[in-house]
N, C-alpha and C positions, 0 to 999 in steps of 0.2 A: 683494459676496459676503462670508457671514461665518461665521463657525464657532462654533458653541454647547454649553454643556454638556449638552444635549437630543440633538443633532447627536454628541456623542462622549465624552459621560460622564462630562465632566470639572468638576473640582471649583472653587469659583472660584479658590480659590489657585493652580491650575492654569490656571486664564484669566489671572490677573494676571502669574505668573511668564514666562509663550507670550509677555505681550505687553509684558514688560519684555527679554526677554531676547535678547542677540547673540549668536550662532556662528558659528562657520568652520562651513562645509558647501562642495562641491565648484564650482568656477566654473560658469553658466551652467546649477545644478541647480535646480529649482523639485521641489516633488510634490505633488499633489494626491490624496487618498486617492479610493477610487470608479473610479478610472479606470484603463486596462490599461497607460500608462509616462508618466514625467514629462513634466510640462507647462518647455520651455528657455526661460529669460528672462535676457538678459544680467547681468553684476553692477550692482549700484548703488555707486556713490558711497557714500563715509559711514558704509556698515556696511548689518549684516544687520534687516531689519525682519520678525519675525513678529508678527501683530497680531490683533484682533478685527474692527476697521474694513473697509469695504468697500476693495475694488483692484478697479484696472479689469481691462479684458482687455489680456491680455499683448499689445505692438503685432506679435510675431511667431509669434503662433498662427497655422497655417494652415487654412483653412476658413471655411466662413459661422458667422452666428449661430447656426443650428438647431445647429450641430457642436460650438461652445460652451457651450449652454445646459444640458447635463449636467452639466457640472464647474462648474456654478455653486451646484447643493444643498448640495454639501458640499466645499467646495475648502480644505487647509489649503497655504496656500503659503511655500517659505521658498526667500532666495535669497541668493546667496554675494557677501561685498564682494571688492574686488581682489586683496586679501591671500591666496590659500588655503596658507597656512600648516601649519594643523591641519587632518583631513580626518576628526576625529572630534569629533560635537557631545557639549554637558556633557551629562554623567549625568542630569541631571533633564528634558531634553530628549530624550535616546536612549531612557529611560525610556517618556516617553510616546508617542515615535516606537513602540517596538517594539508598545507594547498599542493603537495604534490599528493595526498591521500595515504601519507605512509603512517603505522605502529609511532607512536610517541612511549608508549607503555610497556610494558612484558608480555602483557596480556588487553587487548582491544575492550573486550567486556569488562574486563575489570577496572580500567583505567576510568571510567565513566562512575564507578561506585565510588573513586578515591581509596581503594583496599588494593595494598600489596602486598600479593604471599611473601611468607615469612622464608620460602626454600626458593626462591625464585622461582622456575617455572611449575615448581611441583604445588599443589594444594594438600595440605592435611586436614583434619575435620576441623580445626578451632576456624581456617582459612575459609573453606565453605561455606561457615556459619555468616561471614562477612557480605558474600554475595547479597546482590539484592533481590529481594523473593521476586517469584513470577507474578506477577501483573494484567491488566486484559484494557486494551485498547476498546473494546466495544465487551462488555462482561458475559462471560459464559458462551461469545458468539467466537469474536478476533483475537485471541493473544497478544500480546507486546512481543520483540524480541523473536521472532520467527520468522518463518520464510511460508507463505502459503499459496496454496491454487486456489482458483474459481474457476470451474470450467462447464461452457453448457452450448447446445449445437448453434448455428446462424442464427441469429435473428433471436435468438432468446432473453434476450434481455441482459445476459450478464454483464455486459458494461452500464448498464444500466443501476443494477446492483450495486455494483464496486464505485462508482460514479456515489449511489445514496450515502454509502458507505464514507464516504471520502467527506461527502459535504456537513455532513451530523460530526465527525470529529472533527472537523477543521472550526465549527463554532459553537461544540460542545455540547451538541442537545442529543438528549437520549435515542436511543435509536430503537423501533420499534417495542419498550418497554425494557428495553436494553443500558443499564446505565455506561456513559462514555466520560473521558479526564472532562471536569469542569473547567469552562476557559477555552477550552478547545485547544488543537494542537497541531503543528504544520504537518501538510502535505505536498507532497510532488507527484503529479501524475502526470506521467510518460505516456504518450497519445502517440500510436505509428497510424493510428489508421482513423479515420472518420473527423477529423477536426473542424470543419467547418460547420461541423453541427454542433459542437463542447458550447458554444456562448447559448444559441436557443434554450440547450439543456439544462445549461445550470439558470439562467432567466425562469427559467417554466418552476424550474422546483426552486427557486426563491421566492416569485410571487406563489406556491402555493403551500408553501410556508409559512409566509407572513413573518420573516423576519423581522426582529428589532436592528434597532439601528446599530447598539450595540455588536448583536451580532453580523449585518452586515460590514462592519470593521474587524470583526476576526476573520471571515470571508476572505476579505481583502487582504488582510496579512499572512494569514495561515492558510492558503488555498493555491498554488502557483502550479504553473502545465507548461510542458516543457516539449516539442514537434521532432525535438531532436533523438530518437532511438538508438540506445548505444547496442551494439550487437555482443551479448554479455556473453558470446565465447572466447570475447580478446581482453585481456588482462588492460590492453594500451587503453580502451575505450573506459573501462570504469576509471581509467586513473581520470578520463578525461570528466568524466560525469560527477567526480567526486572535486575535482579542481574548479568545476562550474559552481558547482554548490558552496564549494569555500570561496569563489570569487563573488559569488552573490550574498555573502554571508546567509546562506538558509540552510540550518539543520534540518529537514523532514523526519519528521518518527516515522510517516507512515511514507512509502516508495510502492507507486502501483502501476505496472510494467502492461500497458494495452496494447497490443495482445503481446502472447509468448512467439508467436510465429512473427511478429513485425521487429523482437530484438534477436531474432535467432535465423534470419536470412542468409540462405543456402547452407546451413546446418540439418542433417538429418536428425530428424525429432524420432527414430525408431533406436539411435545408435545411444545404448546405455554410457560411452566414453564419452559423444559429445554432448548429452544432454548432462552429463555429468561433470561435463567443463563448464557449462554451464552456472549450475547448481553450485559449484563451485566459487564462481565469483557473485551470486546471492550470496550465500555466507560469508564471502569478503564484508560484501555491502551492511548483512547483518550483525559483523562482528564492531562493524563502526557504529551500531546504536541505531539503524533504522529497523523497522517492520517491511519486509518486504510481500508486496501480493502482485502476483501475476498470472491476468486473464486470460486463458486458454479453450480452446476448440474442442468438440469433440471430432470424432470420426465420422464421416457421413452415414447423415441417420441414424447416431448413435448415442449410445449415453455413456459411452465409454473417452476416455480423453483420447485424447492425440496420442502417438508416439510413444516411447519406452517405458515400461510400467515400473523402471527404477524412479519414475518422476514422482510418482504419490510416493514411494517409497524413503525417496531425497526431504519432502517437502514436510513440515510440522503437523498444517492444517489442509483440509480438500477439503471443497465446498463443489456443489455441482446444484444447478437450476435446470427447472425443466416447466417451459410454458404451456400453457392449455388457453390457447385463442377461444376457443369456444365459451368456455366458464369465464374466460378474463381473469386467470388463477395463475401467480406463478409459486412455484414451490423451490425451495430450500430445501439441497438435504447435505448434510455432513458426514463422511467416510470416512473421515481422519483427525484426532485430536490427539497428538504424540502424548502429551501429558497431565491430559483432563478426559471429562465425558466429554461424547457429543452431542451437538443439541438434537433435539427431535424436530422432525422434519419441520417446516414453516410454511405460511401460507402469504405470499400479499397481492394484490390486485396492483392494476393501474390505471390511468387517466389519461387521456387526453386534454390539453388543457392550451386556448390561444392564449400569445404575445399580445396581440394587436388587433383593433374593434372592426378591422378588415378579414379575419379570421384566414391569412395568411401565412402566420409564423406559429407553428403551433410546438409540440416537441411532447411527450408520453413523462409523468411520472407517476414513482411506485408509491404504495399507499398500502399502509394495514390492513388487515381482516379482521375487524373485532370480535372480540366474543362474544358479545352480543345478536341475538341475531337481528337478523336483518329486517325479520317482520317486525319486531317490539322496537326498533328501532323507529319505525315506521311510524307504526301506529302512536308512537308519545309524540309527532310532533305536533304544532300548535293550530289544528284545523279550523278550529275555529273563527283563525283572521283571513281564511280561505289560501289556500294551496295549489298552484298550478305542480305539473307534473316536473318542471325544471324547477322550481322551490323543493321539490323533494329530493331532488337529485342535490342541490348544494347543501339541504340542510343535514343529509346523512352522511357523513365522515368515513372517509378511512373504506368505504367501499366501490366497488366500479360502477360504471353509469349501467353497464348490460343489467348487471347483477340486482341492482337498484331496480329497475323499470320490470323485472322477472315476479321481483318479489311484488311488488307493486299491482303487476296484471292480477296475479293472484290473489291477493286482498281483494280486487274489485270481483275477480269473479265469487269468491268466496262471500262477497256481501258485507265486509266486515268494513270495506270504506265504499263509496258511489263517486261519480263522477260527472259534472252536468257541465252545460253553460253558461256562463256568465260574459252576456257580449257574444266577442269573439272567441273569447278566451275559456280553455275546458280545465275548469277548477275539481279540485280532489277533496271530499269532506270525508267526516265521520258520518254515517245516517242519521243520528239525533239532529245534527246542525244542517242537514240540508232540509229545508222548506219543502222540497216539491217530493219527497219522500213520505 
């Protein structure tokens, strides 16, 4: 077995330093990149050997040959002398550990708190206490540190969602009454499908935003999209997506995989092994420190997801949308929070909102329900300087334009506002302030 700079891109200096060099690494740790957890090989005598040369098979793999023969393409092995001493390898080694996407640590999650158990791979209670508590990316809504769904039929808007979702943590504004990290914090969204419409989208919900300048510069830094879909049943493609990401030096906390069916092409989404190969290398992904969400379908005409129901079962969180065109209502509901409540259901509306004073470039975003309703909403604003019917649509917030002009007829029929001319133009009063009343 041997490893090449064809095999992992490395330079020969880089071959020759792999196979001059010793480290402490963790007793009884081996890793072989490609593969879903290290390969245990007792320590050796004498010191640590990372080499080019062939090794045989470890004598205490368990399995036949066939169960073997994968980690033989591309196996880089490294393994610990008696001594474990230091449990952190040189710089120029951790280096190439992180851009090929391999273990630096005993443990992936831990190695990011700075806490290493005292038994090595084992944890006792004082060890546990070290961990760091669980946390929530969007509070009480998204978790830190999981692997979650969103899933809702064609056309529902759930990229749309994940898309709000994405753009509120990347420049740290709360999200629907929801508090997110201050500061805001990177993103990568994996786009297989619709890209030529990501720039109008996120344009429409920035001008309707009203971003600061500020935060259009965390925007800018913490927000990156990537066309290139890795197909997360091959071990080879995440090393390759993780190698991307340490060449472009960007950690993302949050990984959001548009759709589940554009990284899982000609996988059967019913077959609990492969969607489980799948799930699989998420929790690779999740054990290096991102939040993973991945946008998924449901069944035609249905509210049920896609494919094998070990998927909600595999996954932390399930989130599912469900649009109502008529109302202009989309709803939120949550079926799954492994290690919290779930929220109750949620309500928000959306917009249509032009780019350009040709009313050419347009693109839908989502928008609150407030609690407030909608008539009192109405009725406080300022009639007095006189109100056309599109002054009332921008000056009510966070609601849809249907929903606006619904509540609106009904005020007029109900007598509690009139509506005359002025000009051309058909202005909205209180009764008191209109004269011809």
């Amino acid at each position: 077995m041997t490893f090449s700079k064809a095999d992992w891109e490395l330079s020969p200096q880089d071959l020759e330093q792999l196979d001059k060099m010793e480290v402490n690494l963790h007793p009884y740790q081996a890793i072989p990149t490609g593969v879903e957890s290290p390969i245990l090989i007792p320590p050796l005598a004498g010191g640590v050997r990372i080499g080019t040369g062939d090794l045989p098979k470890p004598s205490n793999i368990k399995g036949n040959q066939s169960e073997w023969e994968p980690f033989a393409s591309n196996p880089l092995i490294l393994v610990q002398n008696e001594q474990p001493s230091s449990l952190s390898p040189s710089p120029i080694l951790g280096e190439t550990m992180v851009r090929m996407g391999m273990r630096t640590s005993p443990t992936e999650g831990v190695s990011q708190s700075g806490h290493v158990p005292q038994h090595g791979r084992f944890f006792n209670f004082d060890d546990l206490a070290q961990l760091p508590a669980p946390t929530w990316l969007i509070e009480d809504v998204l978790p830190k540190d999981v692997v979650s769904m969103l899933f809702g039929p064609p056309a529902s808007l759930k990229s749309f969602l994940g898309l709000d979702w994405m753009l509120h943590l990347a420049i740290g504004r709360t999200w629907n009454g929801h508090k997110v990290v201050e500061g805001g914090m990177k993103v990568l969204y994996l786009l297989g499908e619709g890209k030529n419409n990501l720039y109008k989208r996120v344009a429409v919900w920035v001008q309707h935003h009203q971003l600061t300048e500020e935060e259009l510069n965390r925007l800018r830094t913490n927000f990156f999209t990537t066309f290139v879909m890795p197909q997360v049943r091959v071990p080879k493609n995440i090393n390759t997506l993780i190698n991307d990401m340490n060449n472009e030096s960007f950690e993302p906390v949050l990984l959001v995989f548009d759709t589940f069916a554009r990284a899982f092409v000609g996988g059967d989404d019913n077959s609990s092994q492969e969607t489980g190969e799948a799930m699989a290398q998420f929790d690779r992904l999740r054990d290096r420190g991102h939040t993973i969400l991945f946008i998924h379908h449901t069944i035609k005409k249905g509210k049920i997801y896609r494919g094998s129901l070990n998927l909600e079962a595999a996954v932390d969180t399930a989130f599912s949308v469900v649009r109502d065109k008529e109302h202009e209502e989309l709803s939120l509901f949550n079926s799954k929070q492994k290690d919290n409540e779930e929220i109750t259901p949620m309500k928000m509306g959306w917009k249509k909102i032009f780019l350009d004073l040709d009313q050419k470039l347009d693109s839908l975003v989502l928008i609150p329900i407030s609690d407030v309703p909608i008539a009192d909403q109405i009725l406080a604003l300022p009639f007095s300087q006189g109100l056309s019917r599109g002054d009332v649509q921008k000056m009510v917030k966070g609601v849809s334009t249907k929903a606006i002009m619904e509540i609106l007829d009904q005020l007029l029929v109900d007598g509690q506002l009139v509506e005359s001319k002025d000009g051309k133009r058909k202005m909205i009063d209180r009764p008191q302030f209109n004269p011809n009343v």
